[in-house]
Backbone as a chain_set.jsonl record, in Angstrom:
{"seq": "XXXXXXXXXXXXXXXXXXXXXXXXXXXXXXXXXXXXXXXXXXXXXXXXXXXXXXXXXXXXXXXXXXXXXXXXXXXXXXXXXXXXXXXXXXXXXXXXXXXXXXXXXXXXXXXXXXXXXXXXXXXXXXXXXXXXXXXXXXXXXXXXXXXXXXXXXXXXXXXXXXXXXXXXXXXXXXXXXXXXXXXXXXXXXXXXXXXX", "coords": {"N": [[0.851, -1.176, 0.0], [0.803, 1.759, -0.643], [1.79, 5.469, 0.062], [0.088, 7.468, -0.574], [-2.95, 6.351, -0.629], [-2.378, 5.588, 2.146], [-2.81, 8.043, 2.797], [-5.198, 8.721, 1.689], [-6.868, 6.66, 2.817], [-6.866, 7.634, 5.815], [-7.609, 10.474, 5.784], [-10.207, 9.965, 4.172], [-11.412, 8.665, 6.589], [-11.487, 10.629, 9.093], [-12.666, 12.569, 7.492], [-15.13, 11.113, 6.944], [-16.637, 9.743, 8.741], [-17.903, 6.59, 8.926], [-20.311, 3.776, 9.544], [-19.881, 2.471, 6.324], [-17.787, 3.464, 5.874], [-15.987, 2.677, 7.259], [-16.08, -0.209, 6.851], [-15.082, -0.301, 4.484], [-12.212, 1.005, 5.006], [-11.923, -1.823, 6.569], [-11.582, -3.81, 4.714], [-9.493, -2.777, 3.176], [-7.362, -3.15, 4.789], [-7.678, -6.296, 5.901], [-6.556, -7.136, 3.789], [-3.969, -6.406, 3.974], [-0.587, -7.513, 4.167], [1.361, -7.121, 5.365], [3.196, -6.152, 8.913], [1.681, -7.772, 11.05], [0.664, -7.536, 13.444], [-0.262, -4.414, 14.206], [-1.912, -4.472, 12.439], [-3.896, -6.284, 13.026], [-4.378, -4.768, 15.628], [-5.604, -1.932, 14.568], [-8.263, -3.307, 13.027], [-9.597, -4.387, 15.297], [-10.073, -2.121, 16.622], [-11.734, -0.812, 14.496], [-13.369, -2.096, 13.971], [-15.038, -1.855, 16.087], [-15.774, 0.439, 16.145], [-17.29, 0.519, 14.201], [-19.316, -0.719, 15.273], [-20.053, 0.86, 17.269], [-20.814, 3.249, 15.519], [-22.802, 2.289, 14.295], [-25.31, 1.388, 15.371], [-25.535, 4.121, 16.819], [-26.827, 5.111, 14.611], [-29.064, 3.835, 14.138], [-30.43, 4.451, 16.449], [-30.369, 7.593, 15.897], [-32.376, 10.051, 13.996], [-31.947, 10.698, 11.239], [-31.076, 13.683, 10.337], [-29.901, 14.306, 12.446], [-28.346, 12.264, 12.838], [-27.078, 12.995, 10.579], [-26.074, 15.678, 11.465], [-24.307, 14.552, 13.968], [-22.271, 13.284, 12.612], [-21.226, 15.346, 10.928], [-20.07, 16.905, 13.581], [-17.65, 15.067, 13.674], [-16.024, 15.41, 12.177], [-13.545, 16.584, 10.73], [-12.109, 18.94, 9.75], [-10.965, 21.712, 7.985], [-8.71, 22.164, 10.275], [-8.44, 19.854, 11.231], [-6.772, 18.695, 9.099], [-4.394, 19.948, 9.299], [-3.478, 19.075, 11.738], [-3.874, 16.225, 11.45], [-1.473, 16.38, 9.4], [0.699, 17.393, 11.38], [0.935, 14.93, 12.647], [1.828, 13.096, 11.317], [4.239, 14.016, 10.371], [5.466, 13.942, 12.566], [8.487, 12.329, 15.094], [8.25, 8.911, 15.494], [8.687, 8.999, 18.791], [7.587, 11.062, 19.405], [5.167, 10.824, 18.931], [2.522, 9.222, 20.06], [2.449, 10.66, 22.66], [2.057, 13.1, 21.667], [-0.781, 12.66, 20.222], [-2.176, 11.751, 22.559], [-2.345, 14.014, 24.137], [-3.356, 15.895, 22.029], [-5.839, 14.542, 21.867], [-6.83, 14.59, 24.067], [-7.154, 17.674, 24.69], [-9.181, 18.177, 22.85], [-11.29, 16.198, 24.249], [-11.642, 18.073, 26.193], [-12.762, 20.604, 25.158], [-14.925, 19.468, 23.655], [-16.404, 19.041, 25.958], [-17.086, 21.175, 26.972], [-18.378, 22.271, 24.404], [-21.281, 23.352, 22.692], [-24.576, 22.154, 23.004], [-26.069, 19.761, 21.015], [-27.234, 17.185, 20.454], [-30.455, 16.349, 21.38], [-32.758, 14.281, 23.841], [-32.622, 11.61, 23.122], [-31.047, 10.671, 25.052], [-31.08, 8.822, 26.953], [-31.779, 6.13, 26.45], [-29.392, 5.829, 24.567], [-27.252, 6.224, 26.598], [-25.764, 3.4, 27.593], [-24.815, 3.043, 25.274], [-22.563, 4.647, 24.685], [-21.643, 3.991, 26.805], [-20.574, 1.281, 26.616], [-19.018, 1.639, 24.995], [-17.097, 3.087, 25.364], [-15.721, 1.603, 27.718], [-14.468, -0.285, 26.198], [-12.997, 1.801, 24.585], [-11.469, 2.859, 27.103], [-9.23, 0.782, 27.697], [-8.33, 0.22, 24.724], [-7.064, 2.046, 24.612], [-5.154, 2.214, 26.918], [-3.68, -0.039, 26.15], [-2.517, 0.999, 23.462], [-1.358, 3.231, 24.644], [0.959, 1.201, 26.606], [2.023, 0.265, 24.712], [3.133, 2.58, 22.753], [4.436, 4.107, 24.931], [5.965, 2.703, 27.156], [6.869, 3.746, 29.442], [5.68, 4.771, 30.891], [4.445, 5.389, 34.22], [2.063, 3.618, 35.501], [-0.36, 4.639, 36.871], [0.097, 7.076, 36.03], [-0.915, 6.653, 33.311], [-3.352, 5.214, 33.824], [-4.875, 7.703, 35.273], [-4.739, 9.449, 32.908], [-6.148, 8.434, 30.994], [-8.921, 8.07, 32.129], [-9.483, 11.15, 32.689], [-9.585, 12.189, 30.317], [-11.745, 10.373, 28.886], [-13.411, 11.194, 31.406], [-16.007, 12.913, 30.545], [-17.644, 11.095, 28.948], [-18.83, 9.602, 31.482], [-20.388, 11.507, 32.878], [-23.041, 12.899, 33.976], [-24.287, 15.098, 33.493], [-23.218, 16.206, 30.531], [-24.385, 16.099, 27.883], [-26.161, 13.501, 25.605], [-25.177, 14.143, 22.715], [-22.598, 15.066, 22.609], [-20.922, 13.336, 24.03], [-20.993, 11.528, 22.137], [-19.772, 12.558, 20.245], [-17.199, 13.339, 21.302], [-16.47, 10.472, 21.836], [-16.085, 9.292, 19.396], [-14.19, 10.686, 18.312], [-11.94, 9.955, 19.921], [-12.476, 7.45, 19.014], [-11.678, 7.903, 16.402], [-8.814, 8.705, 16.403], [-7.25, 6.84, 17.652], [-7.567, 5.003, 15.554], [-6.324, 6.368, 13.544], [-3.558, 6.395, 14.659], [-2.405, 3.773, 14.135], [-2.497, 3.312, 11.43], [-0.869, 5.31, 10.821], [1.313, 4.503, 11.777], [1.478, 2.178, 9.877], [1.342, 3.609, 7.419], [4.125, 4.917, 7.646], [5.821, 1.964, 7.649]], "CA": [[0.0, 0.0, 0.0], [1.575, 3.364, -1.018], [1.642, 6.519, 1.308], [-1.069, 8.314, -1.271], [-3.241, 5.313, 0.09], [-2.646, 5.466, 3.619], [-3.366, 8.993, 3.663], [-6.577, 8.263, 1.321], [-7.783, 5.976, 4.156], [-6.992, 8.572, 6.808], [-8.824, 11.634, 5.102], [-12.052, 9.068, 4.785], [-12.036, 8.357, 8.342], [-11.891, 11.906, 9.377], [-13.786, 13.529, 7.121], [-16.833, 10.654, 6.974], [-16.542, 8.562, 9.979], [-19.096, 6.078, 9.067], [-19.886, 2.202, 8.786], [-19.473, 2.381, 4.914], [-16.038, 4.16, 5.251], [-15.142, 1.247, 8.076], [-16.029, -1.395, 5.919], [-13.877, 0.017, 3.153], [-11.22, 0.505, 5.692], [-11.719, -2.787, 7.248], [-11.036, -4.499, 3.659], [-7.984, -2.696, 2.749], [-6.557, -3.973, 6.368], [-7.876, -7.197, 5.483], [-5.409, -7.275, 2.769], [-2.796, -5.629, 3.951], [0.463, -8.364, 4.261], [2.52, -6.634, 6.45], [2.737, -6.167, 10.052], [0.282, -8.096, 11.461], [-0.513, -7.222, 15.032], [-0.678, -3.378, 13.67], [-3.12, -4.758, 11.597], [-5.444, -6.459, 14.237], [-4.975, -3.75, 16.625], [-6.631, -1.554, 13.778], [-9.029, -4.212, 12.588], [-10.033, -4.39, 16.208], [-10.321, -0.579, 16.685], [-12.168, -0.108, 13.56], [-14.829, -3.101, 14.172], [-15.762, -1.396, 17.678], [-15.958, 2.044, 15.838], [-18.56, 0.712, 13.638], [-20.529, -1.047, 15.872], [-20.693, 1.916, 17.883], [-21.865, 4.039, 14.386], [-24.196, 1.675, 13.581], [-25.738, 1.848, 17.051], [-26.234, 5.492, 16.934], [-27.57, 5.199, 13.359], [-30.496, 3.158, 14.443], [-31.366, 5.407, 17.564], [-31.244, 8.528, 15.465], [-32.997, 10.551, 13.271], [-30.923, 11.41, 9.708], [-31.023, 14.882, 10.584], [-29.478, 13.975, 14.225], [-26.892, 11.451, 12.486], [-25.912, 13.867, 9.833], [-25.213, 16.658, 12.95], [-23.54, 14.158, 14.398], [-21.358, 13.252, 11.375], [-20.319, 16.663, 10.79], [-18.848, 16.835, 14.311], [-16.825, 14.601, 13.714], [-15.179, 15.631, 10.359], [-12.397, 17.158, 11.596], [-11.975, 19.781, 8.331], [-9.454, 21.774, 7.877], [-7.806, 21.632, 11.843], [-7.714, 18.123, 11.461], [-5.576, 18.33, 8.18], [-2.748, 20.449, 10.097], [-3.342, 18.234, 13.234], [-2.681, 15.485, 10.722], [0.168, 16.617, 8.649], [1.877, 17.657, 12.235], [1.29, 13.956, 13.325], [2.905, 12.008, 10.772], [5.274, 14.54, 10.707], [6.274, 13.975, 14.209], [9.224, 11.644, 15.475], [7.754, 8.035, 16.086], [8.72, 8.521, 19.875], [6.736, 11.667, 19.692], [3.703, 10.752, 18.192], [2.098, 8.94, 21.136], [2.5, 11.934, 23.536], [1.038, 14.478, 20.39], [-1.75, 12.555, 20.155], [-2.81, 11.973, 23.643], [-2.623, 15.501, 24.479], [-4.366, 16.591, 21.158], [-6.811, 13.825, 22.087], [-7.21, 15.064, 25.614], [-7.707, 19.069, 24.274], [-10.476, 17.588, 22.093], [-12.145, 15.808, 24.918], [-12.231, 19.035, 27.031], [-13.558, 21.243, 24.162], [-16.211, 19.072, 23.578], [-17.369, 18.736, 27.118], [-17.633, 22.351, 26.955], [-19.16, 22.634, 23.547], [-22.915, 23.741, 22.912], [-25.188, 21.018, 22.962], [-26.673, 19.984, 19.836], [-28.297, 16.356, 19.772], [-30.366, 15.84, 22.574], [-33.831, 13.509, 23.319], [-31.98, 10.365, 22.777], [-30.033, 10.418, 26.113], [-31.513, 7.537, 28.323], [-31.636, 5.244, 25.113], [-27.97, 5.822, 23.95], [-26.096, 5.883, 27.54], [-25.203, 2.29, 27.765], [-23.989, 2.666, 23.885], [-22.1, 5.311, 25.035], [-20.711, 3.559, 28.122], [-19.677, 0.448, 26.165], [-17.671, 2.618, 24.058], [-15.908, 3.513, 26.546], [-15.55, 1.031, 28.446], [-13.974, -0.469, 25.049], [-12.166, 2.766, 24.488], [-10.064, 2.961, 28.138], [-8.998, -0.917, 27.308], [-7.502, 0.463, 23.752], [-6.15, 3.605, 25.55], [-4.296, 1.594, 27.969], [-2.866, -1.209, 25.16], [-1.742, 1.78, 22.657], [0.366, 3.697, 25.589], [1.58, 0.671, 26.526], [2.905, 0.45, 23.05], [3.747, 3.695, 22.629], [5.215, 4.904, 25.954], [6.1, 2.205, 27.747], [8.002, 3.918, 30.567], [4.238, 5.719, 31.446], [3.537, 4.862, 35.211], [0.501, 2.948, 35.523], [-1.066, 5.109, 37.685], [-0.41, 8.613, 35.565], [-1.277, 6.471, 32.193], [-5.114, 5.772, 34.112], [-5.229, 9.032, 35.525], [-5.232, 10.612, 32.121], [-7.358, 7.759, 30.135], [-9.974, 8.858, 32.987], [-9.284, 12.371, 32.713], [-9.812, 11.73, 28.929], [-13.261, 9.965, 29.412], [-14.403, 11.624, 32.158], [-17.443, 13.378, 30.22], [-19.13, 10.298, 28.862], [-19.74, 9.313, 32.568], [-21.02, 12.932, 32.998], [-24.65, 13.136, 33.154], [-24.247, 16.429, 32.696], [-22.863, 16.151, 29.377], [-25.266, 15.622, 26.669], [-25.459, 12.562, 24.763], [-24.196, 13.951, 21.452], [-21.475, 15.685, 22.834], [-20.827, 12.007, 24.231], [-20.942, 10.513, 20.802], [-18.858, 13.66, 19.43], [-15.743, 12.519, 22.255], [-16.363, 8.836, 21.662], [-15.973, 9.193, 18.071], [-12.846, 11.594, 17.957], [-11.2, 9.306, 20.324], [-12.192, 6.172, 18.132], [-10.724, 8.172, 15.23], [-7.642, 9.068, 16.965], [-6.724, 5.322, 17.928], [-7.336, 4.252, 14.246], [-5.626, 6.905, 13.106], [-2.496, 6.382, 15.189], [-2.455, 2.701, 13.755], [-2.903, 4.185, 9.852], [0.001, 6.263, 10.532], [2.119, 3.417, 11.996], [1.518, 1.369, 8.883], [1.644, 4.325, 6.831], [5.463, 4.599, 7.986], [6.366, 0.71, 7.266]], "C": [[0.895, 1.236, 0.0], [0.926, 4.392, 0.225], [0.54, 7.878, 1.054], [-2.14, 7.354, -0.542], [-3.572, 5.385, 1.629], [-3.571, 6.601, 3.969], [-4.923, 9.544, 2.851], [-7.923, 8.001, 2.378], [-8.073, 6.951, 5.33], [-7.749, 9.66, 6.609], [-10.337, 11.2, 5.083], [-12.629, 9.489, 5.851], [-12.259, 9.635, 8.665], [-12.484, 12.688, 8.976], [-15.462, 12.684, 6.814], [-16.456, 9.804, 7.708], [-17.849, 7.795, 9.654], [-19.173, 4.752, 8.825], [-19.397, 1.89, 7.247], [-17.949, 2.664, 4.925], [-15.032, 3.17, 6.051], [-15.317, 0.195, 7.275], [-14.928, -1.331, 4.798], [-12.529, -0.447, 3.851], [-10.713, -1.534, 5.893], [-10.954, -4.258, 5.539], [-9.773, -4.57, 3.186], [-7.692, -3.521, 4.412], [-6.392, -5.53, 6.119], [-6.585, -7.713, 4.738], [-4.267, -6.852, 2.663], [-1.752, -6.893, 4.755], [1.315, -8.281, 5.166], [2.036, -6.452, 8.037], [1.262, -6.777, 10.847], [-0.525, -7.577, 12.893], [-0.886, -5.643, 15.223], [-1.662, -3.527, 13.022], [-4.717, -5.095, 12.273], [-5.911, -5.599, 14.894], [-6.264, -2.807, 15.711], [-7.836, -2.302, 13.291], [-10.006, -3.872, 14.113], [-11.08, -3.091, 16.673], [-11.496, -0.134, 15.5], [-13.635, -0.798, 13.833], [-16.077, -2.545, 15.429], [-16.24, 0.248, 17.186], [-17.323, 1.935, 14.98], [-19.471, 0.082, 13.884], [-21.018, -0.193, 16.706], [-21.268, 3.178, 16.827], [-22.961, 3.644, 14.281], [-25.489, 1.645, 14.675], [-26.442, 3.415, 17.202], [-26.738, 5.845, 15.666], [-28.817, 4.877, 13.725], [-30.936, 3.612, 15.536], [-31.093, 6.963, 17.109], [-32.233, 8.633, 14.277], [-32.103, 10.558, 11.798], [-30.906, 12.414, 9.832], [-29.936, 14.498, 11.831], [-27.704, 13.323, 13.611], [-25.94, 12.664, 11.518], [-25.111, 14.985, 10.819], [-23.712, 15.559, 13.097], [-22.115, 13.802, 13.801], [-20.632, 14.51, 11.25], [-19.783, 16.931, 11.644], [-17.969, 16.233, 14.443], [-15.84, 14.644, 12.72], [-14.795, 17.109, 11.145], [-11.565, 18.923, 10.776], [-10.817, 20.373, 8.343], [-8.374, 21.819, 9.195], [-7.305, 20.768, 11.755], [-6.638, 18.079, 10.121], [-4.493, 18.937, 8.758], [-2.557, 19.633, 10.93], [-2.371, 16.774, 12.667], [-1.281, 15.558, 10.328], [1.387, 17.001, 10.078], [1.995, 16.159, 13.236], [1.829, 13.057, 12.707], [4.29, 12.604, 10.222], [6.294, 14.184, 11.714], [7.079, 12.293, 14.308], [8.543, 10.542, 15.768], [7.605, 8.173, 17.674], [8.098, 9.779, 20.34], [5.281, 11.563, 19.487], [2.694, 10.215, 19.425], [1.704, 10.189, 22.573], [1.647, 12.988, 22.798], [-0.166, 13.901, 20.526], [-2.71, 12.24, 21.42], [-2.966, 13.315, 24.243], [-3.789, 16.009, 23.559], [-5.99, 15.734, 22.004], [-7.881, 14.587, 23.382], [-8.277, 16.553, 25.473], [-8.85, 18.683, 23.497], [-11.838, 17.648, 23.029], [-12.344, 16.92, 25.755], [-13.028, 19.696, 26.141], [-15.049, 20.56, 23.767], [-16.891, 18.781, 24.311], [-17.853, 20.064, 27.495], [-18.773, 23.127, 25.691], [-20.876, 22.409, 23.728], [-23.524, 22.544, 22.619], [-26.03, 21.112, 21.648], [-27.546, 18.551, 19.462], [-29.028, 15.783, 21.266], [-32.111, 14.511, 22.292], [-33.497, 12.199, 23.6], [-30.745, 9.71, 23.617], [-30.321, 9.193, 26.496], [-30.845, 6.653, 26.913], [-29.983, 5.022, 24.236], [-26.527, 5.792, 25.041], [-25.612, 4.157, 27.384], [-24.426, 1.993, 26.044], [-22.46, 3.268, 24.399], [-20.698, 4.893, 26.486], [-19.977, 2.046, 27.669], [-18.725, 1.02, 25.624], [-16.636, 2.884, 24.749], [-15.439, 3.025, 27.383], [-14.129, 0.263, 27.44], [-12.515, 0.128, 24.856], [-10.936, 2.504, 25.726], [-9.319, 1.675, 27.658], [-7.855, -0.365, 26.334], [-6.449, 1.561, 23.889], [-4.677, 2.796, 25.988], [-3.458, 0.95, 26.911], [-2.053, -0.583, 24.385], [-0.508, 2.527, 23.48], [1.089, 2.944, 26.07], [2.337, 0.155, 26.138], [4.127, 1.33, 22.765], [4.763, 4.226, 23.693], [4.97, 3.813, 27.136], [6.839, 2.055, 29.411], [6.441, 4.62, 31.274], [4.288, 4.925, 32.939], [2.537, 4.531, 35.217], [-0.338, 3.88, 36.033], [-1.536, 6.386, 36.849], [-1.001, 8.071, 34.105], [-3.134, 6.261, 32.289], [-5.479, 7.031, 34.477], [-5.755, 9.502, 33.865], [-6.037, 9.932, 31.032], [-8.496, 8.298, 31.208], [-10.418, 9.984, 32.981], [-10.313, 12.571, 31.312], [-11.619, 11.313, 28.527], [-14.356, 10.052, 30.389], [-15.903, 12.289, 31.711], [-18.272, 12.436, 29.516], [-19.699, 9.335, 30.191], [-20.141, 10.203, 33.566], [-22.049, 12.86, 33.146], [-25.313, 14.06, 32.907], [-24.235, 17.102, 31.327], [-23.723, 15.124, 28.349], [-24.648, 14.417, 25.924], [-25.101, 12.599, 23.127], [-23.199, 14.711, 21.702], [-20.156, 13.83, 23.361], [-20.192, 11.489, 22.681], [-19.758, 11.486, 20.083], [-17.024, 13.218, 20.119], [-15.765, 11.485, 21.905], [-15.558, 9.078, 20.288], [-14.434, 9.789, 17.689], [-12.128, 10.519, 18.521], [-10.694, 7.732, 19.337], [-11.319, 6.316, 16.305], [-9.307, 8.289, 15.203], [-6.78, 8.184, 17.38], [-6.417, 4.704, 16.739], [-6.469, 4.636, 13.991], [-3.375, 6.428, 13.735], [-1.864, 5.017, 14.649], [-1.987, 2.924, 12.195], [-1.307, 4.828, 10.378], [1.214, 5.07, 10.983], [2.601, 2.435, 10.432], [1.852, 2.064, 7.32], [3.487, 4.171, 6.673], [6.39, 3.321, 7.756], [7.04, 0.614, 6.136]], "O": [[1.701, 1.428, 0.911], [-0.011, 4.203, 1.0], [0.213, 8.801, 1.801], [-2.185, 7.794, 0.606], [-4.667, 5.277, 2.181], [-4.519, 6.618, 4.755], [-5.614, 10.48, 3.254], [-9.015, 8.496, 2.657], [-9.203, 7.118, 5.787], [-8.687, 9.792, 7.395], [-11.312, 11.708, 5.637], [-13.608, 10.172, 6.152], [-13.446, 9.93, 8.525], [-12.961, 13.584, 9.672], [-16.538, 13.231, 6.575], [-15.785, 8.916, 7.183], [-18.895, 8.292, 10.071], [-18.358, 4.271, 8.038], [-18.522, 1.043, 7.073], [-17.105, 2.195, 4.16], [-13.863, 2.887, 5.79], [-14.247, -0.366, 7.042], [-14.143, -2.196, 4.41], [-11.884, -1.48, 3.67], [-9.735, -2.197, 5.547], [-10.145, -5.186, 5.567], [-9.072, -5.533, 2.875], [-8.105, -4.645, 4.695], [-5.279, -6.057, 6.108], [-5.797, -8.569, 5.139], [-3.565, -6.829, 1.652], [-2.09, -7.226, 5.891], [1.94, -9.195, 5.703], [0.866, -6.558, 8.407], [0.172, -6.252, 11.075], [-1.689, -7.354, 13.226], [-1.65, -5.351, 16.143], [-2.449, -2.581, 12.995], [-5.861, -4.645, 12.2], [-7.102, -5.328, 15.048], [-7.466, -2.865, 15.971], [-8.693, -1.435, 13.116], [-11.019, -3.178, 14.03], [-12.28, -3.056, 16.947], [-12.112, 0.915, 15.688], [-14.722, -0.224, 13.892], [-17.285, -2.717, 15.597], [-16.938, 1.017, 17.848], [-18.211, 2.787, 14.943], [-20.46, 0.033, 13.153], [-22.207, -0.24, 17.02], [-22.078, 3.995, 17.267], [-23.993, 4.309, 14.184], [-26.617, 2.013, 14.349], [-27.57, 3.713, 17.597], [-27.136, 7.007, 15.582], [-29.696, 5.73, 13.605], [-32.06, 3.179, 15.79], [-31.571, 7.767, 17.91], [-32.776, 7.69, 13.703], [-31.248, 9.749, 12.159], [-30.305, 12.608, 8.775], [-28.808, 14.652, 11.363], [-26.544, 13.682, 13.813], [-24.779, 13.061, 11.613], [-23.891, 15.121, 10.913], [-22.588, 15.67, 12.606], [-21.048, 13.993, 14.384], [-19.429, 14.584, 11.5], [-18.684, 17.381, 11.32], [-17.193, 16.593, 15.328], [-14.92, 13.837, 12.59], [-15.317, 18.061, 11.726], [-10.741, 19.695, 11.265], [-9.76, 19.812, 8.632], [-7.209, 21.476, 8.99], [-6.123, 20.526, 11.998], [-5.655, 17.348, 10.245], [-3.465, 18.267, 8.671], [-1.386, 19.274, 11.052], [-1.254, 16.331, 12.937], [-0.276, 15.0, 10.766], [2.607, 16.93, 9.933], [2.742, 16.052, 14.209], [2.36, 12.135, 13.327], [5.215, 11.937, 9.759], [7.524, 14.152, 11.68], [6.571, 11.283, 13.82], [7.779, 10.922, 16.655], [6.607, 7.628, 18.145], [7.952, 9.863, 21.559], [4.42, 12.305, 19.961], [1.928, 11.124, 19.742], [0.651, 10.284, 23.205], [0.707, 13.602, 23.302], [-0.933, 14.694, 21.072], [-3.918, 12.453, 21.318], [-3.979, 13.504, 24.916], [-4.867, 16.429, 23.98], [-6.927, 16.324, 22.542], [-9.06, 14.922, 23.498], [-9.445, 16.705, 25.831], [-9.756, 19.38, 23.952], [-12.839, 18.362, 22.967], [-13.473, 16.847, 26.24], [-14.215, 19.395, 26.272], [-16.093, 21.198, 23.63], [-17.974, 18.284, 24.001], [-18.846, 20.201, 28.209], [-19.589, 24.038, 25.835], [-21.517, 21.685, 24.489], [-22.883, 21.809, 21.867], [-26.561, 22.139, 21.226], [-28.346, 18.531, 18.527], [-28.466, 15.047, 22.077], [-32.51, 14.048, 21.224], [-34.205, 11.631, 24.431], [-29.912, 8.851, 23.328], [-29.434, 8.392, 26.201], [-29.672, 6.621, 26.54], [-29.682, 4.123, 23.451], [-25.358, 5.536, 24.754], [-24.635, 4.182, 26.636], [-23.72, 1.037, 25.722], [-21.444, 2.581, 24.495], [-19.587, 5.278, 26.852], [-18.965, 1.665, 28.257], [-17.549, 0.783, 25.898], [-15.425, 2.84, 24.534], [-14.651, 3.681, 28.064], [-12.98, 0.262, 27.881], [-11.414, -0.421, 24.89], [-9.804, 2.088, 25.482], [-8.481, 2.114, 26.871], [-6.684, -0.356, 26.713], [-5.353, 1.776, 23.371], [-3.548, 2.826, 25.499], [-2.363, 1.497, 26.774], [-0.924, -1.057, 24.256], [0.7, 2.527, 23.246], [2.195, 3.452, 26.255], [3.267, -0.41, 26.716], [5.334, 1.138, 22.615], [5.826, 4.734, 23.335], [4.038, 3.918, 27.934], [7.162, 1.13, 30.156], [6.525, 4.904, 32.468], [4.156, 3.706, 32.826], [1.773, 5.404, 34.804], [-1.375, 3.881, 35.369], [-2.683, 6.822, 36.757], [-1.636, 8.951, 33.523], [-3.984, 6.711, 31.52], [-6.491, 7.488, 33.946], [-6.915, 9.838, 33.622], [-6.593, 10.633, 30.186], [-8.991, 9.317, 30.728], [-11.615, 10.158, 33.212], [-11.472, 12.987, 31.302], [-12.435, 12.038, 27.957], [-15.472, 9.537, 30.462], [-16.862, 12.18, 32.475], [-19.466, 12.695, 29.368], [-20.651, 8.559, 30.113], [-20.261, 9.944, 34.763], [-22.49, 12.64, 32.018], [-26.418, 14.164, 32.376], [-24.868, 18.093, 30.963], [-23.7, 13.91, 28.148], [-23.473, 14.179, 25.645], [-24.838, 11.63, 22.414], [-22.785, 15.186, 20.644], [-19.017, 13.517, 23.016], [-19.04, 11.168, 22.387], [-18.895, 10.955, 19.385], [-16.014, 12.911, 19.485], [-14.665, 11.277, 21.394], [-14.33, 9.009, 20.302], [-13.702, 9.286, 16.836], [-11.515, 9.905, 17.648], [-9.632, 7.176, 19.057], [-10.776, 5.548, 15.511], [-8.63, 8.039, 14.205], [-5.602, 8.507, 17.531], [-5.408, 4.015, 16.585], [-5.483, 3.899, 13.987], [-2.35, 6.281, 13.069], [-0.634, 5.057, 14.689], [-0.837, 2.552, 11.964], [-0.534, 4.168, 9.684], [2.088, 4.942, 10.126], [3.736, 2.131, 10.063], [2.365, 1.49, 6.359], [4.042, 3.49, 5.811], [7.605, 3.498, 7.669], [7.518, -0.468, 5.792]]}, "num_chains": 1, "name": "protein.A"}
């Protein structure tokens, strides 16, 4: 797979996060020869991303989903955010993207609320995800930054996911964090393999 390719796949994901664009994904991966346990981890990551789309497809509206869709298309931010993460030093990249990740998840626990109604009915989607999510958190910095203390690497997956066990925090602001995060895991994977 060429590096036009990788960053094909990556542009998808971020600008249409959706089961169709995981399935695509999930094919090229499929077929991809190299590295294998880069491969599962993504495979893994991507399968949980679109069972949690497909999930909030069938408890909204199409008005509601498209919202939701557009917060997550990352537009032009996310192309600098990109280009300054596969830019970055392998032994930086891990650190860049948990921070970015982090600044995300605050911004959107502060952002204006925009899909609501569909709270009760979508927490436990919401809380698998995440339950999911810390799990992949934990496995990638363990990867990545293996010198992390245990203690400050949960602190800041917690920190990180503290607003989808908010009940303060609306459940599409919920789905808006879930989703960045589940992009931000793929992505980090994609850029790994990218690099091979």
């Amino acid at each position: 797979m060429t590096q036009s390719e990788i960053s094909d796949l990556i542009s998808a994901l971020l600008r249409q996060p959706s089961p169709e664009v995981l399935r695509a994904l999930q094919g090229t991966l499929l077929a991809w020869g190299e590295q294998r346990q880069t491969v599962e981890r993504a495979l893994e990551i991507a399968g949980q991303f679109h069972a949690y789309l497909t999930e909030l497809r069938s408890k909204l509206t199409a008005r509601e989903y498209s919202e939701l869709a557009s917060r997550l298309d990352i537009g032009a931010v996310g192309v600098v955010a990109l280009e300054n993460l596969v830019a970055t030093e392998a032994e930086e990249f891990w650190p860049r993207l948990l921070l970015g990740s982090l600044g995300e998840g605050l911004m959107v626990a502060a952002s204006r609320q925009y899909i609501k109604a569909w709270a009760a009915e979508t927490e436990v989607v919401h809380s698998q995800a995440a339950w999911f999510l810390a799990e992949a958190l934990w496995r990638t910095s363990q990867e990545k930054q293996p010198e992390l203390p245990p203690e400050q690497r949960w602190t800041t997956i917690q920190l990180l996911l503290a607003p989808v066990h908010d009940p303060q925090v609306s459940a599409g602001e919920k789905a808006v964090l879930l989703g960045r995060v589940f992009q931000m895991l793929l992505l980090s994977y994609l850029v790994e393999l990218g690099r091979a």
